[in-house]
N, C-alpha and C positions, 0 to 999 in steps of 0.2 A: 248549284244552279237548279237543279231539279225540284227542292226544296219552293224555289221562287215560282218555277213552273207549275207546279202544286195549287200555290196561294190563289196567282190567279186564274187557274179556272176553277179553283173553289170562289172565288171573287167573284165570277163571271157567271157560274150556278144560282149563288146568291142574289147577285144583281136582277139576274132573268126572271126568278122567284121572286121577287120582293117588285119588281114592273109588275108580271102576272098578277101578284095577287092584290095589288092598289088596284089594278083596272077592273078586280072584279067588284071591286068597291063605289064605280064611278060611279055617281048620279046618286046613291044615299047618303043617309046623315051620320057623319062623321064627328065624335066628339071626343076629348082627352080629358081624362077623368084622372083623378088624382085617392090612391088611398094610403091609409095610416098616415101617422105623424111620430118624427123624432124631433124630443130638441134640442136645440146646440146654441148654445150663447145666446140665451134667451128668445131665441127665434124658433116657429116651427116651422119644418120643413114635411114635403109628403116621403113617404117609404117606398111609393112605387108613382110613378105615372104612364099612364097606358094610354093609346090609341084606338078607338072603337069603334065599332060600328051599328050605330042604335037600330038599323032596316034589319042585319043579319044575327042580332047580339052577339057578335065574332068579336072578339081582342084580334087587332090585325098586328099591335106590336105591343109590349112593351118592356119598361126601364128601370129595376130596383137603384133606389138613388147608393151611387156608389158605382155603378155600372160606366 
């Protein structure tokens, strides 16, 4: 049980950080960018896509495909 008790207030850290840091973001320009490329069955795919923020040039997330 404590195990569980764990998770969520690490869930709950997370969550608080991740509100914070979108609303320091509010009212700029925000875009999702995509880099490299693999390909798989004749299709490409990007290697990362990220979340940005073109006011702060911040990466505010992002996602190695596979993640």
């Amino acid at each position: 049980m404590e195990d569980n008790i764990n998770f969520i207030s690490f869930y709950e850290e997370l969550s608080s950080y991740s509100y914070n840091n979108l609303l320091n973001h509010y009212g700029h320009d925000i875009c999702i960018v995509k880099y490299g490329t693999v390909e798989e069955n004749g299709k490409e795919y990007p290697l990362n896509v990220s979340l940005e923020c073109e006011d702060c040039n911040e990466v505010i997330d992002s996602y190695d495909r596979g993640d």
